[in-house]
Backbone as CSV, one residue per row, in Angstrom:
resi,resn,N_x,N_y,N_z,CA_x,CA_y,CA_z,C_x,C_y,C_z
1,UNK,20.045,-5.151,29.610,20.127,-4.651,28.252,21.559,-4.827,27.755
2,UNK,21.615,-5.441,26.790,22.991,-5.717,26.015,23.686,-4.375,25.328
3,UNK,24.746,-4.121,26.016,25.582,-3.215,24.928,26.762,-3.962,23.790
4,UNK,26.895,-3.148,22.999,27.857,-4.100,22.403,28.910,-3.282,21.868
5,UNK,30.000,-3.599,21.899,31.630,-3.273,22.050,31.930,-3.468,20.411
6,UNK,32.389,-2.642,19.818,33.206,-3.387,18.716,34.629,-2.889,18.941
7,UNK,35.507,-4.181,18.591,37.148,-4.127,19.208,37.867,-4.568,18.182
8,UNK,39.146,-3.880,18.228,40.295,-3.671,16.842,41.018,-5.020,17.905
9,UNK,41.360,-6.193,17.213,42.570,-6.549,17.422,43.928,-6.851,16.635
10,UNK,45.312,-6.494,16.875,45.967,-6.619,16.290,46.409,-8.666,16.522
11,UNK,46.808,-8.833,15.506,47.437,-10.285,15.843,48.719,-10.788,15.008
12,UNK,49.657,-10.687,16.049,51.299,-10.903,15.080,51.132,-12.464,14.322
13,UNK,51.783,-12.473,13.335,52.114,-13.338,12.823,53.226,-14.141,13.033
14,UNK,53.712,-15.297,12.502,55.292,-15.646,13.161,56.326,-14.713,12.449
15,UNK,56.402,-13.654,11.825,57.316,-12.577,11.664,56.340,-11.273,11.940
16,UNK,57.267,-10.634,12.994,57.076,-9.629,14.025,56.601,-8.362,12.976
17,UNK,56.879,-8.332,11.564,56.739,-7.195,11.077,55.225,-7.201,10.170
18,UNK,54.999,-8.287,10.385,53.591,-8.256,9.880,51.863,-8.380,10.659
19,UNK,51.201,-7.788,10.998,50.118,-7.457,11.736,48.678,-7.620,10.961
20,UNK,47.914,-8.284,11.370,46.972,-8.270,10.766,45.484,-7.941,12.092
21,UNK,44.648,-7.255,11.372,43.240,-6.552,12.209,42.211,-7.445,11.944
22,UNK,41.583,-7.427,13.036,40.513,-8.006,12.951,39.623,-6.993,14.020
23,UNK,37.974,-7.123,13.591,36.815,-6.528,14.477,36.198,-7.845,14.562
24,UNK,36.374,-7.594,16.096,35.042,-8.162,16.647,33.706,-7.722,17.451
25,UNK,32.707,-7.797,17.652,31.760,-7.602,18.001,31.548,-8.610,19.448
26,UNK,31.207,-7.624,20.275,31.522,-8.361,22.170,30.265,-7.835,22.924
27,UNK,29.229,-8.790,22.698,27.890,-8.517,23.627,28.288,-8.911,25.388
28,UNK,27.845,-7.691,25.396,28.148,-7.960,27.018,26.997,-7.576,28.223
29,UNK,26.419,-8.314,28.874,25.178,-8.405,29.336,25.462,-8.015,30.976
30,UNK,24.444,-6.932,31.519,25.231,-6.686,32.662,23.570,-7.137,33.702
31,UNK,24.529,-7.752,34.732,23.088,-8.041,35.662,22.774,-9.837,35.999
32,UNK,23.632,-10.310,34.632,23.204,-11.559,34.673,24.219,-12.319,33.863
33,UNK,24.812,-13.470,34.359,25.452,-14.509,33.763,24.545,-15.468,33.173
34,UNK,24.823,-15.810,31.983,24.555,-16.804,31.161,24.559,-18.317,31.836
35,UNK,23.670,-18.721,32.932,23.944,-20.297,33.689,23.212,-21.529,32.893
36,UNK,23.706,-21.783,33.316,22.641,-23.184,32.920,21.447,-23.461,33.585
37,UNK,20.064,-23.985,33.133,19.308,-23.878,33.928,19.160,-25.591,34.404
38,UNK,19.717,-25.687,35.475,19.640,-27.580,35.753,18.064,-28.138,36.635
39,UNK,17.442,-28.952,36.564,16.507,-29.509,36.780,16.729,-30.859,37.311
40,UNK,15.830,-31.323,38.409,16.044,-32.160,39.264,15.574,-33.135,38.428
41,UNK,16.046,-34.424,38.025,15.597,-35.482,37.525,15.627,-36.857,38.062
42,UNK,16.351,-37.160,39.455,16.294,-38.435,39.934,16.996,-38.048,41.415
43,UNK,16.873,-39.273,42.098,17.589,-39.288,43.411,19.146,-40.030,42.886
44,UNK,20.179,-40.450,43.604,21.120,-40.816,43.503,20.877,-42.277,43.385
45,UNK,19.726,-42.576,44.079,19.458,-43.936,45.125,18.730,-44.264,43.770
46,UNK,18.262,-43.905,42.400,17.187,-44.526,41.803,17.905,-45.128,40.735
47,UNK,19.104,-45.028,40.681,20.015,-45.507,39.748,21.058,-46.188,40.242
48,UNK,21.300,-47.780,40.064,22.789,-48.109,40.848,23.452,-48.326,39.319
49,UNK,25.049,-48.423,39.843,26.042,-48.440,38.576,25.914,-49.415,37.550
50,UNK,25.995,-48.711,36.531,25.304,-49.755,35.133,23.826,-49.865,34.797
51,UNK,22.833,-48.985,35.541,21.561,-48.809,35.062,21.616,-47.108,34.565
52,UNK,20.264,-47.367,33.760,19.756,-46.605,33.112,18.296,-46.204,32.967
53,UNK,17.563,-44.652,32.662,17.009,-44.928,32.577,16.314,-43.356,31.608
54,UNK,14.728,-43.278,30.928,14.452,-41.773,30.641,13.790,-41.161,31.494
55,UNK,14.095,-39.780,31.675,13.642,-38.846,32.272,13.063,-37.432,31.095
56,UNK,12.405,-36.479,31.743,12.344,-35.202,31.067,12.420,-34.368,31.599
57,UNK,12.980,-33.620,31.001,13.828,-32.404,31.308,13.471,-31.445,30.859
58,UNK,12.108,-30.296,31.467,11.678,-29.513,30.530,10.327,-29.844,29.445
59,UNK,10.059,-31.028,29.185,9.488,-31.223,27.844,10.490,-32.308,26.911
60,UNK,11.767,-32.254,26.865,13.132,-32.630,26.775,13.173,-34.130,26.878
61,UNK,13.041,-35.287,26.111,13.402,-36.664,26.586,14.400,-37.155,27.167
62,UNK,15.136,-37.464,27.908,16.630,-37.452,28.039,16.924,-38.745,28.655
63,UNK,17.970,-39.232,28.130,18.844,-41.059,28.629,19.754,-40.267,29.767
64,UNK,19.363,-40.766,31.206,20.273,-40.658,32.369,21.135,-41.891,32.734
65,UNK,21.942,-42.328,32.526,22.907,-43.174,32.823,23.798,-42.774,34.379
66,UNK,23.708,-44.210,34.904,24.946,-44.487,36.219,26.198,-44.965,35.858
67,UNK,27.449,-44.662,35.702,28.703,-44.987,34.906,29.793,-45.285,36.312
68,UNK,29.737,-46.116,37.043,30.029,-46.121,37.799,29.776,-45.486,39.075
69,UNK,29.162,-44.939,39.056,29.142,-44.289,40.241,28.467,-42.339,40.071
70,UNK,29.377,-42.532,38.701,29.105,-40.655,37.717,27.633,-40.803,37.013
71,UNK,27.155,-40.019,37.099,26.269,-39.995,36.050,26.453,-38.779,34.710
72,UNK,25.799,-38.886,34.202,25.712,-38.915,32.360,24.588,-38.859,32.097
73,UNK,24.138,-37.729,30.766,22.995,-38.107,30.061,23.148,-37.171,28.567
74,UNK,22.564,-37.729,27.539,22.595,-37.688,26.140,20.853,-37.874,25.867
75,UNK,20.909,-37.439,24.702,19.721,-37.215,23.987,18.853,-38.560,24.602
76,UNK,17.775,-38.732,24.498,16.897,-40.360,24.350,16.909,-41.001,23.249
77,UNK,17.165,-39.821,22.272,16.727,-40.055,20.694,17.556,-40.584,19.912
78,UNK,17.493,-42.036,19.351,18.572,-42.650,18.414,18.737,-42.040,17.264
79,UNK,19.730,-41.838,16.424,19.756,-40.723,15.012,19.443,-41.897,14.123
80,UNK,19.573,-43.148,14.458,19.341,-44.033,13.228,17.984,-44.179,12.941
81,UNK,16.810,-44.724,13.713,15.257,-44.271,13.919,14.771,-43.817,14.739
82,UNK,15.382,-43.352,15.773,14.230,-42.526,16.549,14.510,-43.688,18.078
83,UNK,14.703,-44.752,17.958,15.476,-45.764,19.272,15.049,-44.609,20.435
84,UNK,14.656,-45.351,21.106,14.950,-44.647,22.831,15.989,-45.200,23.658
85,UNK,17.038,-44.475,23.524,18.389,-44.989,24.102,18.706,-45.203,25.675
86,UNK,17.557,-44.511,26.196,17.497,-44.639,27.900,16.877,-46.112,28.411
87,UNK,16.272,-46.834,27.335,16.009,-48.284,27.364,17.164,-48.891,26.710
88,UNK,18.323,-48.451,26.047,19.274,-49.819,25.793,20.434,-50.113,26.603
89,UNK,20.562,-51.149,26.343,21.507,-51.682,26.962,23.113,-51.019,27.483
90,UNK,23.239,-50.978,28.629,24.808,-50.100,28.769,25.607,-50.969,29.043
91,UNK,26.858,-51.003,28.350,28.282,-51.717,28.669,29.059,-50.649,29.100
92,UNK,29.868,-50.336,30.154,30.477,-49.670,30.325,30.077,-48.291,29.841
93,UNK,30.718,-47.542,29.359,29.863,-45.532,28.889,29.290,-45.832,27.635
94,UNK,29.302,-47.053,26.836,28.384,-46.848,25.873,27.201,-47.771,26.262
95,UNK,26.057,-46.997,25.307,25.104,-47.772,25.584,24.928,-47.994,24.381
96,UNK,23.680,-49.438,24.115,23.471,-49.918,22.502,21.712,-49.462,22.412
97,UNK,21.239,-48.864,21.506,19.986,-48.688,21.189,19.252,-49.953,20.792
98,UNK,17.916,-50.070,21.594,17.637,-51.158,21.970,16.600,-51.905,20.360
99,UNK,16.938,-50.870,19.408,15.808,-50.966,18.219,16.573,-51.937,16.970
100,UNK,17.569,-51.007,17.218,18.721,-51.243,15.792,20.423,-51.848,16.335
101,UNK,20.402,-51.503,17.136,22.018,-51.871,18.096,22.850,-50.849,17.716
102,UNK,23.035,-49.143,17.442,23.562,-48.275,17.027,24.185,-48.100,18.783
103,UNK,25.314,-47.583,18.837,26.345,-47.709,19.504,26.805,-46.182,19.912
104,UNK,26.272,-45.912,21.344,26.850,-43.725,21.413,27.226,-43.935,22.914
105,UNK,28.479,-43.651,23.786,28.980,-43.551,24.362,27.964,-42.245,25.538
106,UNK,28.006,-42.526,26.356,27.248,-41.878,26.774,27.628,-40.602,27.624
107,UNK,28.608,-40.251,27.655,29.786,-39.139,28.426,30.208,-38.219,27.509
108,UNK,29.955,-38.424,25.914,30.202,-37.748,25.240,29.329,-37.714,24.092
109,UNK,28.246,-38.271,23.815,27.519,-38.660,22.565,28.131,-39.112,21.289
110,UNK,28.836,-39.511,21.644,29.728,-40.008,19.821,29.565,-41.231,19.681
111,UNK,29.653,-41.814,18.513,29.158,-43.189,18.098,30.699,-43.738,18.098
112,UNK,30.951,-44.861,19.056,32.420,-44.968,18.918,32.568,-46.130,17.488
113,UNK,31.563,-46.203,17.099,31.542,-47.163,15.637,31.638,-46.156,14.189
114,UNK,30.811,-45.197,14.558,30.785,-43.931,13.422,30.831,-42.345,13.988
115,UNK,32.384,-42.092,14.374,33.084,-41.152,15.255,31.984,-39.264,14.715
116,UNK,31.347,-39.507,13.113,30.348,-38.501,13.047,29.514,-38.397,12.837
117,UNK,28.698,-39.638,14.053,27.588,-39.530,14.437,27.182,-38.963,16.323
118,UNK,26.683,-37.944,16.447,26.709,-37.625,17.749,25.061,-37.438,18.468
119,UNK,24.893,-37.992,19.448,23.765,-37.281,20.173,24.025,-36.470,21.021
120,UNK,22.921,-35.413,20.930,23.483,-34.343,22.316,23.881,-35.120,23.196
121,UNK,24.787,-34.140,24.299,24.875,-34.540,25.316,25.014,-33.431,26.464
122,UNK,24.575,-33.718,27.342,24.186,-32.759,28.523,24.899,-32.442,29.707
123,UNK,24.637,-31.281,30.296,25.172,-31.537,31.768,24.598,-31.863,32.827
124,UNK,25.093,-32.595,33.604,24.561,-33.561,34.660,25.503,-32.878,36.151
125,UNK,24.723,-32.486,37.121,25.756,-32.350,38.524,25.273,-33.354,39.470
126,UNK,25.474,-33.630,40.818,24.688,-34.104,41.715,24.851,-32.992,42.861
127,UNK,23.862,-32.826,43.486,23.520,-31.720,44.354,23.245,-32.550,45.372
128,UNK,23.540,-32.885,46.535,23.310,-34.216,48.182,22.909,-35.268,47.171
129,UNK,21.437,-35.483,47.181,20.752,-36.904,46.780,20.808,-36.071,45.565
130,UNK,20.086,-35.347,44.996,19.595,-34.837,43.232,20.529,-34.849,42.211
131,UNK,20.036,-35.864,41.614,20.645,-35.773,40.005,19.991,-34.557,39.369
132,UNK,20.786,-33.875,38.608,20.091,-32.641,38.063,20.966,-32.584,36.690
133,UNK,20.150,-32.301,35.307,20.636,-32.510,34.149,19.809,-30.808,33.891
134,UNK,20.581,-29.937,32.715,20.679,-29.269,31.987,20.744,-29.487,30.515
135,UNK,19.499,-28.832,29.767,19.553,-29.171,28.675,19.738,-28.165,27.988
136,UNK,20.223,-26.858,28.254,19.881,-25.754,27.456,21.401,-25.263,27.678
């Protein structure tokens, strides 16, 4: 059960004689940390460096990329039509959507052609062999 805190802070300004307040509101949940919930989506072995491929995660479509050796994964979903990006082509961390050739880096979702265009992007660990991505 969440209680919640409301807290005065003072915060100096760059001259010491002036102070300004602020409230904030601080949910604080006891019993349980906020984790990520990660899900097994591949072996290590099903991806060598520079492939790609989709998985789901949940219900979740998701582009898993091998980046050397790291893996990575971002939405499936191209923002330009709908592209399934776990089928395009990877050069190095970006990959190209295999519909239209729209261009999203895959370590960070940003379009390194149009810096505000982004697809999610996820967390990925490896656990021994398991790739495991988090979408939530």
């Amino acid at each position: 059960m969440p209680i919640f805190l409301n807290i005065k802070l003072a915060v100096m300004q760059s001259r010491p004689t002036k102070t300004f307040k602020y409230s904030a509101v601080i949910a604080v949940f006891w019993g349980a940390a906020v984790m990520p919930n990660f899900t097994r989506v591949a072996n290590v072995s099903d991806l060598n460096p520079g492939e790609n491929k989709v998985v789901n995660v949940n219900g979740t479509e998701v582009a898993l990329f091998n980046v050397e050796g790291e893996f990575f994964a971002i939405s499936n979903t191209c923002l330009h039509r709908g592209g399934p990006l776990g089928e395009g082509m990877l050069d190095g961390d970006v990959v190209t959507c295999p519909w239209h050739g729209w261009k999203f880096n895959v370590k960070t979702g940003v379009s390194p052609v149009m810096p505000t265009a982004k697809v999610p992007a996820y967390q990925v660990k490896v656990e021994g062999n398991d790739v495991m991505v988090a979408v939530d």
